[in-house]
C-alpha positions as CSV (number, residue, x, y, z in Angstrom):
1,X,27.5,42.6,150.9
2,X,29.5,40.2,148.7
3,X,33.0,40.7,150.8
4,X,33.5,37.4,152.5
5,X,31.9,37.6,155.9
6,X,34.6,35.4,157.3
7,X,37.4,37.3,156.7
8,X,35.9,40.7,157.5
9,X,34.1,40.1,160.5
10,X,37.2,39.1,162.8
11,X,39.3,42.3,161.4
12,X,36.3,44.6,162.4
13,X,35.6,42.6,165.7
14,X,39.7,43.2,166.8
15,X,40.0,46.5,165.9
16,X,36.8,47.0,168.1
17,X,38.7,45.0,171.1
18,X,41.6,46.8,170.3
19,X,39.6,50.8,170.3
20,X,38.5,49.3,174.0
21,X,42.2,48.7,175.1
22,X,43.3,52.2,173.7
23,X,40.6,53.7,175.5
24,X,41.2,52.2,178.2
25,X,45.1,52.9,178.3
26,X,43.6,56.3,177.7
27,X,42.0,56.5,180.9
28,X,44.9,55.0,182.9
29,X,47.2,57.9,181.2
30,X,49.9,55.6,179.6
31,X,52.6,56.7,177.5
32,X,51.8,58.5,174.5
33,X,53.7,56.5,172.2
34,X,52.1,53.1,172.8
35,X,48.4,54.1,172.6
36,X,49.7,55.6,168.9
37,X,51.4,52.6,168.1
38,X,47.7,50.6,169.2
39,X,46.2,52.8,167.0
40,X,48.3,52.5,164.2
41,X,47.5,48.5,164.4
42,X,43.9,49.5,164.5
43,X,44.1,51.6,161.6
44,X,45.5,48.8,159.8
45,X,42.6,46.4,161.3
46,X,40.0,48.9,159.4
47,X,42.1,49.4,156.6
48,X,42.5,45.4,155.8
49,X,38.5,44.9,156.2
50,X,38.1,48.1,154.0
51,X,40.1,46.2,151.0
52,X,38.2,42.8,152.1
53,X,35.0,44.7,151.1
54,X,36.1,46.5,148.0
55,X,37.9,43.5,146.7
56,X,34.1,42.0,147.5
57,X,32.4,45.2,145.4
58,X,34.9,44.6,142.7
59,X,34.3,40.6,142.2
60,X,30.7,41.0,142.5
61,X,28.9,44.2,141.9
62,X,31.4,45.7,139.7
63,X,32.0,42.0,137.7
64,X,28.3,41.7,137.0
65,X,27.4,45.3,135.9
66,X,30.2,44.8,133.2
67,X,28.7,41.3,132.1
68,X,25.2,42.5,131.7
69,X,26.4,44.9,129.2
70,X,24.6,47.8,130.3
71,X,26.7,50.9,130.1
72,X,24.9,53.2,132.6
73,X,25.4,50.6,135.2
74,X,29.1,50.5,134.8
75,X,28.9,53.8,134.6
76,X,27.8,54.2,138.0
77,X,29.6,51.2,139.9
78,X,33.0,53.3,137.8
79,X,31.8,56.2,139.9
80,X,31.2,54.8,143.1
81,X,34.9,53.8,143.1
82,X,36.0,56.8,142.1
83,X,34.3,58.8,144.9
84,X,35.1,56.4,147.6
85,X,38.6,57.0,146.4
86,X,38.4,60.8,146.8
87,X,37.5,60.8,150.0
88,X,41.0,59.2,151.2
């Protein structure tokens, strides 16, 4: 992974601490509007780390396979983007 570590790893390691306390508000049947609201800020969490790792892809994989030249591999990283993107 070329994403920086140090930035990634805290978001991901929240959002986990975060999934525990909306589970657990879960079980103690609290009101509706604050375990959507926690997972709003999760979703957010994930969603930040998610950049942190494309913005990673980009810089590295992406910048490389467009340095080397070599069109089939530009090709590809072009299409792993694309079908990430899809899927949102």
């Amino acid at each position: 992974m070329r994403a920086d570590k140090k930035r990634v790893e805290p978001l991901l390691r929240t959002a986990r601490g975060q999934l525990d306390g909306v589970l657990k508000m879960i079980e103690d049947d609290r009101y509706c509007m604050d375990i959507a609201t926690q997972l709003q800020a999760i979703e957010s969490l994930v969603h930040k780390a998610q950049r942190e790792v494309l913005r990673g892809h980009l810089l590295g994989c992406v910048q490389e396979a467009f340095e080397t030249g070599d069109a089939s591999a530009r090709e590809a990283k072009i299409g792993e983007i694309i079908k990430l993107l899809d899927k949102t």
